[in-house]
C-alpha positions in Angstrom: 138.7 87.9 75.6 138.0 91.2 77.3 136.1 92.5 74.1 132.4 94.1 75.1 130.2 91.8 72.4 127.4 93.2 70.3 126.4 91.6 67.4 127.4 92.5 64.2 126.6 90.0 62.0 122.9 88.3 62.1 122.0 85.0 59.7 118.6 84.7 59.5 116.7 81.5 58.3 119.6 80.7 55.4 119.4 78.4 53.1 121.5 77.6 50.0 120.3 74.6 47.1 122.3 74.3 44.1 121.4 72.4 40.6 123.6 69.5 39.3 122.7 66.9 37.2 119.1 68.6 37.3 118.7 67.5 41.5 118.6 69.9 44.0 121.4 70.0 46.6 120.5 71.6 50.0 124.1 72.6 51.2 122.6 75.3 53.9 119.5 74.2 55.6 117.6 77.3 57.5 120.2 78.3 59.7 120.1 81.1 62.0 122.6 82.8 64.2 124.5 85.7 65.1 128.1 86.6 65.2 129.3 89.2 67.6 131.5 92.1 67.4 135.4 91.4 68.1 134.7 87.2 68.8 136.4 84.8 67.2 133.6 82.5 65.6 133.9 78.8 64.5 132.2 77.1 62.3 132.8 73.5 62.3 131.9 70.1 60.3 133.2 67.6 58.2 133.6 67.6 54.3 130.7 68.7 52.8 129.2 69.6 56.1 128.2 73.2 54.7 130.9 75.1 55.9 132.1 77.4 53.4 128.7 77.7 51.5 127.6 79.4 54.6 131.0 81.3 55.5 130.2 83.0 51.5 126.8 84.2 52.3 128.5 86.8 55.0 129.7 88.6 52.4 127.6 87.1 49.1 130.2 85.4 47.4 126.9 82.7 47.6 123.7 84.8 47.3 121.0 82.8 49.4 118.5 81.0 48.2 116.5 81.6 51.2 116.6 83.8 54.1 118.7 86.9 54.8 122.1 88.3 55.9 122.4 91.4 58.2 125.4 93.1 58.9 124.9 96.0 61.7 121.3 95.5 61.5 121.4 96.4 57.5 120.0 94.1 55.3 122.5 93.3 52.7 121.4 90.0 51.1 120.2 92.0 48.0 123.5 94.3 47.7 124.8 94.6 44.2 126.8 97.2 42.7 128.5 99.8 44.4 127.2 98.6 47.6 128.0 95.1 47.3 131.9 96.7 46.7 132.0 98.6 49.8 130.9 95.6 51.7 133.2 93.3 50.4 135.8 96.1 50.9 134.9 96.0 54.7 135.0 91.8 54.9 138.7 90.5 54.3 139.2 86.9 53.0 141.7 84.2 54.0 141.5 81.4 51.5 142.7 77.9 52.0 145.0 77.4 49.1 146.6 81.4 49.3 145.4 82.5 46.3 148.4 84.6 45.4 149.2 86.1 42.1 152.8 84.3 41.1 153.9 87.1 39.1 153.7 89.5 41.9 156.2 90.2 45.1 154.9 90.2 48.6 154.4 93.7 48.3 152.5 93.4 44.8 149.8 91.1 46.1 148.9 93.1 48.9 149.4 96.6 46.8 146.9 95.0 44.8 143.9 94.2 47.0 144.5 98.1 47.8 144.6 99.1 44.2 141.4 97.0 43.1 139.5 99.1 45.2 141.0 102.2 44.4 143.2 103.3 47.0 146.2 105.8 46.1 149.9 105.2 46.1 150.4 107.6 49.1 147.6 105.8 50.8 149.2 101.8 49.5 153.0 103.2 50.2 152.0 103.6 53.8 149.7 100.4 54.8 151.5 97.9 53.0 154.7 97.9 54.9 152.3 98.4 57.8 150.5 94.9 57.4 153.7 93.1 56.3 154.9 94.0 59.6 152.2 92.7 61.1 151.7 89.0 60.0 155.8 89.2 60.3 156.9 90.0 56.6 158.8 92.9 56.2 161.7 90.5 55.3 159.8 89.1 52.4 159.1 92.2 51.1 160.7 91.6 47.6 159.8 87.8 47.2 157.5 86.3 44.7 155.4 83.2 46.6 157.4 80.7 44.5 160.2 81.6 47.0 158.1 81.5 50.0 156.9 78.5 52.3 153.6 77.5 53.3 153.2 79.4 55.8 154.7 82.9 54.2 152.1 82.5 51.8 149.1 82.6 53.9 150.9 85.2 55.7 150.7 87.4 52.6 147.0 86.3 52.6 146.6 87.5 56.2 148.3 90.6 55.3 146.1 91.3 52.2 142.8 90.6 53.9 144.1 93.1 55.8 144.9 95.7 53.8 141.9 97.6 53.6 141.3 97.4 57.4 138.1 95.5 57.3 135.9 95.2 60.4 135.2 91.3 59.4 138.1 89.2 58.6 136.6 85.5 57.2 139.2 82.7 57.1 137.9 79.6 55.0 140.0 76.5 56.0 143.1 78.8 56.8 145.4 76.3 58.3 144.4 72.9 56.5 147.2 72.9 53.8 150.1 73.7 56.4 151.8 71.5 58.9 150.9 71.1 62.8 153.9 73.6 63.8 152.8 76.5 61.3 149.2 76.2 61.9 149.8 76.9 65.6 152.2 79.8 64.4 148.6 80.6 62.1 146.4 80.9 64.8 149.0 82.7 67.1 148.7 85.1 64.8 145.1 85.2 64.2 144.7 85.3 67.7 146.9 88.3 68.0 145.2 90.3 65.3 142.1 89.7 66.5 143.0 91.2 69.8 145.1 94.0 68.4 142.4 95.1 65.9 139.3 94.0 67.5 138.2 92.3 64.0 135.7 90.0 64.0 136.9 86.5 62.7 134.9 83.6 61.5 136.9 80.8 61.0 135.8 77.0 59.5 137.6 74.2 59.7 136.9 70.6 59.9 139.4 70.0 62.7 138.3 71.1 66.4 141.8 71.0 67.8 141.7 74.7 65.5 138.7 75.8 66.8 139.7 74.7 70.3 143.0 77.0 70.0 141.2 80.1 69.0 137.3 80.5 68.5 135.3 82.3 71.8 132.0 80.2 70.3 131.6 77.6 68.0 128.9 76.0 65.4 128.7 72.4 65.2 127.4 72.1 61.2 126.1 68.5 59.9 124.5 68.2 56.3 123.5 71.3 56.4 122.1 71.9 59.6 123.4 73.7 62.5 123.3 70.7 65.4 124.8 72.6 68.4 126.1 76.3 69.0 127.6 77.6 72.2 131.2 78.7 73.6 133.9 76.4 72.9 134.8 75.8 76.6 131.2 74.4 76.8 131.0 72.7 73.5 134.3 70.6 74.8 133.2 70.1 78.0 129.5 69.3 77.8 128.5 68.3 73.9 125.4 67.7 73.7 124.5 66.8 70.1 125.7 62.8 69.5 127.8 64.4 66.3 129.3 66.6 68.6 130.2 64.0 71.3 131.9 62.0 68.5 134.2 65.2 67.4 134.8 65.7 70.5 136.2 62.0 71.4 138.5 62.2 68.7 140.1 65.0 69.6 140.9 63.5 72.8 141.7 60.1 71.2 141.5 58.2 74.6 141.4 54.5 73.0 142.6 51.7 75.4 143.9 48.3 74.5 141.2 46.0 74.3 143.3 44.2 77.3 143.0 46.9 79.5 139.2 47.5 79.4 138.4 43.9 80.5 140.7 43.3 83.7 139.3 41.2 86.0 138.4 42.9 89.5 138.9 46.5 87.7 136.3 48.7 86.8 137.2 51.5 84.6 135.8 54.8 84.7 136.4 58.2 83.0 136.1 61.4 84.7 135.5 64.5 83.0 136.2 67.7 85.4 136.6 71.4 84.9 137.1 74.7 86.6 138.4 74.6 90.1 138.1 70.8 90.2 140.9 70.6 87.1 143.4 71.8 89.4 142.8 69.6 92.7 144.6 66.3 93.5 141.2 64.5 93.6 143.0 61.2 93.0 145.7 61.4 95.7 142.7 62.7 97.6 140.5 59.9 96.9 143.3 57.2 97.5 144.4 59.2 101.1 140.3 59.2 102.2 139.2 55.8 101.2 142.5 53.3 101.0 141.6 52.1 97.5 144.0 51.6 94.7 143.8 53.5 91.6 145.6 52.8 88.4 145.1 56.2 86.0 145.4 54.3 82.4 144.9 58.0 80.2 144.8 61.3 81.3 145.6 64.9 80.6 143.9 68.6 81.6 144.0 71.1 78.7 143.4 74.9 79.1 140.4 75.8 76.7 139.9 79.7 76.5 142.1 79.6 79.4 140.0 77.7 81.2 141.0 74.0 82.0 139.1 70.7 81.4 140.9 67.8 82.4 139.7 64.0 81.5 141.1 61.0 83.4 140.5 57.4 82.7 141.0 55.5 85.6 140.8 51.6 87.1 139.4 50.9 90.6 140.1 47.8 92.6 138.3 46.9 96.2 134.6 45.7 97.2 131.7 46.8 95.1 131.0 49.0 98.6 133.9 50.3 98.3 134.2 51.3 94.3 130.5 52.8 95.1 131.8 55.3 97.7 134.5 56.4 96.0 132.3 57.2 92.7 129.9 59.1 94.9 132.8 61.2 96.1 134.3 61.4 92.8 131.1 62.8 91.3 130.5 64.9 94.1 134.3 66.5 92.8 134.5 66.2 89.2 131.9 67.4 86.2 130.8 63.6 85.0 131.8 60.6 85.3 131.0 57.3 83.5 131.9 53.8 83.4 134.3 52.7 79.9 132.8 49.2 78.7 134.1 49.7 75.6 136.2 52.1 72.9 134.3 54.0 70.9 
């Protein structure tokens, strides 16, 4: 994205515990980060990871039970009242499950998120049509949700996140009750708004293929904890945190028949590779410059932030001399490359 960052949103040393069955449950464990103006931000983990306890704190849904919440460099942790209103006037929500009244038309639910904070008909008469045509509604203008699919619906919830024009748009599990197609279509249109708006977007999910689609950076959250943070292209491309690796691997799901991974004379490798190296014809190179044969099992590049990352898993055949050049030259061309003994 061409947006100039600065931050606008600052976690500092969060933590949320809740009672149940008189035990304490640490859901956010002292996490600190901060969120920058116009980026798309993702925060990632699996069930129970953390996720949306934390996404609540931005705008106190979930006070904290330690630690504080800045927004422009104002301290709002201890907002109540008519302060806590105008925040939460300037933070939209995107919920996973819609959340639409079923009694109202398209146009009543997001007339209403204008009405509950006192806007005017003049002033709800003009944005509403204005939003609808945004997420892509205009022609569902009259429809109650009963009538809609899926994806209409959390169209309507874009478009009433949106009504106020918040500068902080936060989109809990946003795509996770729709099917592949219309979460692509979803984040399209995130992605859009985001760029046509310049509002800030958090996102969570527990499925990196959405974060790989859309976020600029991404948290990696565990129990907790915060185990990695970085841009995504990185985060893909280099995890460093063992939890991470193991999201990672299963987005690429690169599993081999057992068969394959134990041919005699072969030795299989993967290589990793990125940037200008994504785009090369290493392995006709390698094949041209050293006479060996190669037998790609897996392979495919992706473009991450418009960037691409390609993996490759490959089998060698020739003289242990001969395999050892050509993984000196491969590694000399590529980003890593290791040997696959086994699935994982």
């Amino acid at each position: 994205m061409g947006n100039s960052f600065s931050s606008i949103i600052s976690i500092k040393d969060v933590s949320v515990t809740f009672q149940h069955k008189g035990k304490s449950i640490e859901a956010v464990k002292d996490v600190s980060f901060e969120i920058q103006k116009g980026e798309i931000f993702g925060i990632v983990g699996t069930s129970g990871a953390g996720k949306s306890t934390l996404l609540r704190t931005i705008n106190l849904l979930q006070l904290p039970t330690q630690g504080k919440v800045f927004i422009h460099q104002n301290d709002i942790t201890g907002f109540e009242g008519e302060s806590l209103r105008k925040l939460r006037t300037n933070i939209g929500m995107i919920f996973q499950q819609f959340n639409l009244i079923h009694s109202k038309t398209v146009y009543g639910n997001v007339a209403f998120a204008m009405k509950a904070v006192g806007r005017s008909k003049d002033e709800i008469d003009k944005r509403v049509p204005e939003v609808l045509e945004l997420v892509g509604l205009t022609h569902r203008t009259n429809s109650l949700p009963t009538k809609l699919s899926g994806g209409e619906k959390q169209r309507v919830g874009i478009a009433r996140a949106l009504a106020n024009n918040p500068e902080i748009l936060l989109c809990d599990e946003p795509t996770s009750a729709l099917d592949l197609e219309t979460t692509t279509s979803i984040l399209e249109l995130l992605k859009s708004i985001n760029i046509k708006l310049g509002i800030t977007t958090i996102i969570i999910s527990h499925e990196m293929n959405v974060i790989k689609k859309i976020c600029d950076r991404v948290a990696v959250m565990s129990n907790g904890f915060i185990l990695e943070l970085d841009d995504v292209f990185t985060v893909f491309s280099n995890p460093k945190h063992e939890f991470t690796q193991s999201l990672v691997r299963h987005t690429f799901d690169l599993a081999l028949p057992e068969r394959l991974l134990h041919r005699e004379g072969y030795k299989t490798l993967k290589i990793i590779y990125s940037g200008e190296f994504a785009e090369e014809s290493i392995i006709a190179d390698t094949i041209e410059k050293y006479g060996v044969k190669i037998n790609i099992l897996h392979g495919k590049i992706e473009y991450i932030t418009d960037r691409p990352y390609g993996i490759l898993i490959i089998q060698l055949s020739g003289s242990d001399e001969k395999i050892n050049e050509v993984e000196g030259y491969l590694k000399s061309k590529t980003l890593k490359i290791e040997e696959v003994i086994e699935n994982v």
